[in-house]
N, C-alpha and C positions, 0 to 999 in steps of 0.2 A: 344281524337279526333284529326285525322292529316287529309293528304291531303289525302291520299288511302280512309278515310273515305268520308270528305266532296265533293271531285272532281266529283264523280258521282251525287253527290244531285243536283253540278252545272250543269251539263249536262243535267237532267231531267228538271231543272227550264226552261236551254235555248229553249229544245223542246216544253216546255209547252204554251213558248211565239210565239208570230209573227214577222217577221221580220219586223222592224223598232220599236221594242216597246226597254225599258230599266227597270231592276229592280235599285233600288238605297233603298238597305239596311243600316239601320244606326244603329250603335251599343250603348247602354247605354250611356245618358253623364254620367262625374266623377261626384261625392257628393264629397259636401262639410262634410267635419269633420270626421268622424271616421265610419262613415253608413259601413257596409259592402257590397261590388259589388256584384252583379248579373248579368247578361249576356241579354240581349234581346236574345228569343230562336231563333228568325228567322234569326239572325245577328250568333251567335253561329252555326248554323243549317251548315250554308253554309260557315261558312270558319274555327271553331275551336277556334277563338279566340276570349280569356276572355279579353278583354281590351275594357276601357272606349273610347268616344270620336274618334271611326272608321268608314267608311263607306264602304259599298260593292258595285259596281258596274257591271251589268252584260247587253253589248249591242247586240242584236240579227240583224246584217243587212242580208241584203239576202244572201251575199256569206260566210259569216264569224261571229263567234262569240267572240268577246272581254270581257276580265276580268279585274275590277280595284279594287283598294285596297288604302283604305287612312286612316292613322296609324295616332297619334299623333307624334306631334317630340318633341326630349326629350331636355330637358332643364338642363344642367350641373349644373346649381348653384339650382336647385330644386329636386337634385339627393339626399343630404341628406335627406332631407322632406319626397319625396316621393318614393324612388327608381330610380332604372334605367327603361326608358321608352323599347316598344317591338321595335329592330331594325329593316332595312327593310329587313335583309338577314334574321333573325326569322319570321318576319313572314311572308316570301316568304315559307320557308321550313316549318312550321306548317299548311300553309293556302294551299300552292299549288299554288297560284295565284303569276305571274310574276311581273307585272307592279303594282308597289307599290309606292306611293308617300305619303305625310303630308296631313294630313287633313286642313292646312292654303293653301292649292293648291287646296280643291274640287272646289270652281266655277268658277276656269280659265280654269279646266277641263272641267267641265259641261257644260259651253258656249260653246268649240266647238263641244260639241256632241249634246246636242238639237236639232242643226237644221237638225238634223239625225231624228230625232225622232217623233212621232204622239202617245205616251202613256209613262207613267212613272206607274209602279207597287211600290208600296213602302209600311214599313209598319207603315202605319198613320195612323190606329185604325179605330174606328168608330165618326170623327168628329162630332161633335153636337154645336150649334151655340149659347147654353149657357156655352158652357166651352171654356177653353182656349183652343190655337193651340198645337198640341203634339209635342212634338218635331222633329221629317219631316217636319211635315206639315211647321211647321216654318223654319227649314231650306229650306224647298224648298217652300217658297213664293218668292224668286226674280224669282225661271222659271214661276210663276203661273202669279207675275207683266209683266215678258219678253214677255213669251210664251201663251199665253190666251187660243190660239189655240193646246196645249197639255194636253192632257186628263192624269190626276191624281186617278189611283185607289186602292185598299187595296189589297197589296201585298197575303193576306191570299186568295184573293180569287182562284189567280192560284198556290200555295202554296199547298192546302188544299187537293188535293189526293194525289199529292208528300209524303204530310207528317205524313197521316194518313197510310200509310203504313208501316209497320215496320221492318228494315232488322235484321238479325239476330246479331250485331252489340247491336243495338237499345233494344231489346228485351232482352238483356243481362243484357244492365246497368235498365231496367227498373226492371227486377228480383233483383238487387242486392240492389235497392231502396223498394221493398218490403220487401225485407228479412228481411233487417235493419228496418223498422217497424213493422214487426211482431215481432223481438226481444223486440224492444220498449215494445211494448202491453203486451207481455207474465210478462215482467217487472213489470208493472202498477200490472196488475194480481196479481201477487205476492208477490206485498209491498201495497196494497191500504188500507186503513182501516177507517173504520167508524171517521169520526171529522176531515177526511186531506178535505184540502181545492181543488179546479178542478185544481188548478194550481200548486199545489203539486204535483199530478199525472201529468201533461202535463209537469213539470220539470224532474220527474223522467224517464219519457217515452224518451224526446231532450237527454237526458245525457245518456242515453242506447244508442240510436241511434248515439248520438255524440262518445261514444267508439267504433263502428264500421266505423267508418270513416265517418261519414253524418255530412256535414259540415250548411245544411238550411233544411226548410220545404218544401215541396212541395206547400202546400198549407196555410192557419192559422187552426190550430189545433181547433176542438171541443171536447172538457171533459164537458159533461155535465150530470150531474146528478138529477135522480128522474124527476121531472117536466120540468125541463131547456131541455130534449132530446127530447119534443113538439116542441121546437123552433131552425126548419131545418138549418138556420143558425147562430146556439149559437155561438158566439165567445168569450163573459165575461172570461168564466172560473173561474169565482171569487166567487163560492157559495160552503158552506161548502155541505161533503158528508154525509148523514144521512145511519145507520145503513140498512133499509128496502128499498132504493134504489138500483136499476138498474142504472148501469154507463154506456153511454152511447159515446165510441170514435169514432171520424173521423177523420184520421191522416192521414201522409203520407210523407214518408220523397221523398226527394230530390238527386238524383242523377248524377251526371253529368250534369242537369238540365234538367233529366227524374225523373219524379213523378209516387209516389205508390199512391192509394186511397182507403185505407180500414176502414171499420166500424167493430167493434164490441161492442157488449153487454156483459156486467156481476153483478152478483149480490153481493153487498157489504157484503150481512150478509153470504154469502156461498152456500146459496140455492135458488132457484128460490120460490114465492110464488105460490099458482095453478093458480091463474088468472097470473101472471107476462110470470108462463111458459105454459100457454095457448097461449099468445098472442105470446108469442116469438116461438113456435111451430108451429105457424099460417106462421110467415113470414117466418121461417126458408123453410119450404116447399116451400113457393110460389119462394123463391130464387132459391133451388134446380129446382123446373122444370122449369124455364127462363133460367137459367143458360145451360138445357138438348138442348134448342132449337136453339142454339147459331151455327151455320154454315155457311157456304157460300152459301148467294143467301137471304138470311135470311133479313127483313129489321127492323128496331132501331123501327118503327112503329107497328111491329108486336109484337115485345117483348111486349112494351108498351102495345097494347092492348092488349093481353095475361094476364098483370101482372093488368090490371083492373079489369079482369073479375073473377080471382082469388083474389083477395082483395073483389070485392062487395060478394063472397061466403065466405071468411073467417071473413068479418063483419058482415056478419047476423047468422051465429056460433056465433058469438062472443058476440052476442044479441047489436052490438052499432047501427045497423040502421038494417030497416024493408024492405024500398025501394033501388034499388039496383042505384038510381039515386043520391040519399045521401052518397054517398062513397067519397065523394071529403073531408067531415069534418072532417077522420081522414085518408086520405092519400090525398098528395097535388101534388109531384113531378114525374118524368117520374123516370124512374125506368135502363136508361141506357145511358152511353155516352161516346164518344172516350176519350183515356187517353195517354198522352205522357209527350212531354214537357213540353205543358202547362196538369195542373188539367183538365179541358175541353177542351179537345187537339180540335185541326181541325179536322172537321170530321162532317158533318152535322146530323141532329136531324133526318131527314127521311133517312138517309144514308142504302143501303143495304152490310152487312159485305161480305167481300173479305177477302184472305189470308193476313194475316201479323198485320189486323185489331187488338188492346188492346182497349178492350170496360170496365166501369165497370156494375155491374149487382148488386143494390142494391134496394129492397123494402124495404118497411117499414110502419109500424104503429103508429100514434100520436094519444093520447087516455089525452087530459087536465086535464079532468075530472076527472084522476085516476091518475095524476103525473107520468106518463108511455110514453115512447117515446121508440120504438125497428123499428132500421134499420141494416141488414144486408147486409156485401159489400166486394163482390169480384171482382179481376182483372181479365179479359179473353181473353185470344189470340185467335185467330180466327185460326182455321188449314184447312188444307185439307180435313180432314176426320170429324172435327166438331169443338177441342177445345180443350186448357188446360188451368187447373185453376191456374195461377201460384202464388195466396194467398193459396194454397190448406194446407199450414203447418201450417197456423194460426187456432188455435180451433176457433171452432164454433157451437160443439152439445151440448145439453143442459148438459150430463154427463161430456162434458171434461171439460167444465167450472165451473162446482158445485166443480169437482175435486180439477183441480187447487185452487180453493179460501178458499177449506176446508183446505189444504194442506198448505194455505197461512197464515190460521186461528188456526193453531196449534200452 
């Protein structure tokens, strides 16, 4: 990620604001001990740089828009420890952004741009008055003690069509994060065997994906098998895999700190049972036609309803309910949502897709009663003309996967 890339995201933000407003993006503090960094996406977004303890600044006045930038300053006798900090001529040249100074300099800056100002954009999450301040919020409590009269809002809100769009840039590295999980999976596939534990598979899945260069997750891994894949957010991972179970993954690696989000199913003993690939038969279809409907102009509420109406007809097949109002006991969640940076990128729930949109498109079936849990999950790019599946390499019919596992099972 450089300036050629991030310079334009800045120019969309400045349009998207008013003049006298300021965004004040702040990047990750450092961890303490050996944690490995990650990037806050919206602080990455807009200027490329992986470094802890920075802030973005962007002022909109009527005639002119200003850009600032506040780096840590590096500390010579903490050079062995830590390394050498990003200079200011680095990250002038990766960010694009001129005026660059130390982060022990943001609130002499701030002070005199305030009284410029009537809003701050920043990204302070969703405050709640039982948790603690996030960290904006806490750094920007002296403009909030100063300033009373400057309105503080969550930078995603005008963020949120900038970045639910996708350039072609974007849509690259987010391909190159599926691939590397579907490699993952195909993996799993291949080595799983009756008596490994879910975390045996989620090891061997990170370490595929780790030989392809994926250095983190996208999101926390589900391996959940037989009855555990009823419980939509299994994170354990810690139950052995029985012989007559359905494995059930939601993974997704990380790239560039673009996220893949796929689901699949497979059968431990090699074969699907007739009820297992009934069921699985059921959602696989109801995928397929969500998936056909996927265009521009199309809205996240229409899928949804769509994918109701075919689940209350593939339950009563299914013989698990009678009434078509009892569909919620074994299907619970919506069935689509933006996918980028973040796992549930920006991009709201009644959203209608536009070009450049990555949605994903996953049903599914929770069946308790029968230790049976099948959700199917594909990524989709929104096009011109309708769509591409760009999981479309990872199996998913019931033949290629009986394949694979007999294959595995040799």
């Amino acid at each position: 990620m450089n300036a050629e890339i991030t310079k334009p995201r800045r120019e969309k933000l400045a349009g998207a604001m008013e003049a006298g407003q300021i965004a004040i993006v702040f990047a990750r503090m450092e961890q303490e001990g050996i944690e490995k960094f990650t990037q806050v996406n919206n602080f990455l977004y807009f200027t490329g740089l992986m470094v802890p303890d920075a802030a973005f600044c962007l002022l909109k006045t009527k005639d002119k828009i200003f850009e600032y930038l506040f780096i840590q300053r590096g500390i010579p006798e903490r050079e062995v420890w830590d390394g050498k900090k990003l200079t200011v001529e680095e990250a002038k040249q990766i960010s694009g952004i001129q005026t660059v100074s130390y982060l022990d300099e943001f609130y002499t800056a701030i002070s005199g741009l305030c009284p410029l100002v009537s809003k701050i954009w920043s990204n302070i999450g969703n405050p709640m008055i039982n948790r603690p301040l996030s960290y904006p919020m806490f750094m920007l409590q002296p403009v909030r003690d100063i300033y009373p009269n400057i309105t503080i809002e969550n930078l995603n809100n005008v963020v949120r069509p900038i970045r639910s769009v996708k350039s072609e840039w974007e849509i690259a590295q987010m391909q190159k994060a599926i691939d590397a999980t579907g490699i993952g999976i195909a993996k799993v596939m291949q080595k799983a065997k009756a008596g490994m534990m879910e975390y045996e598979l989620e090891a061997k899945l990170f370490y595929q994906m780790q030989k392809n260069g994926v250095q983190n997750w996208g999101f926390a891994p589900i391996i959940a098998a037989g009855a555990n894949a009823t419980t939509l957010h299994y994170k354990q991972n810690n139950c052995e895999v029985c012989a007559n179970d359905i494995v059930l993954m939601d993974v997704g690696a990380s790239w560039m700190n673009y996220s893949a989000d796929i689901t699949r199913c497979f059968p431990v003993s090699g074969e699907f049972s007739p009820r297992q690939k009934q069921v699985y038969e059921e959602v696989l279809a109801i995928q397929k036609a969500i998936i056909e409907m996927v265009r521009p102009g199309v809205g996240l509420l229409q899928l949804n309803e769509k994918t109701v109406e075919l689940t209350q007809e593939a339950l009563i097949r299914l013989g698990l309910i009678q009434d078509k109002e009892h569909y919620r006991r074994y299907y619970m969640h919506s069935v689509s949502h933006h996918l980028g940076m973040d796992t549930h990128d920006l991009g709201a729930r009644d959203s209608i897709l536009e070009v450049g949109n990555v949605i994903t498109v996953e049903p599914g079936i929770y069946i308790p009663e029968e230790s049976l849990g099948i959700r199917i999950e594909d990524d989709i790019l929104v096009t011109e003309t309708g769509y591409r599946n760009l999981s479309i390499g990872i199996p998913k019919e019931v033949d290629e996967l009986e394949s694979i596992r007999q294959e595995a099972l040799k």
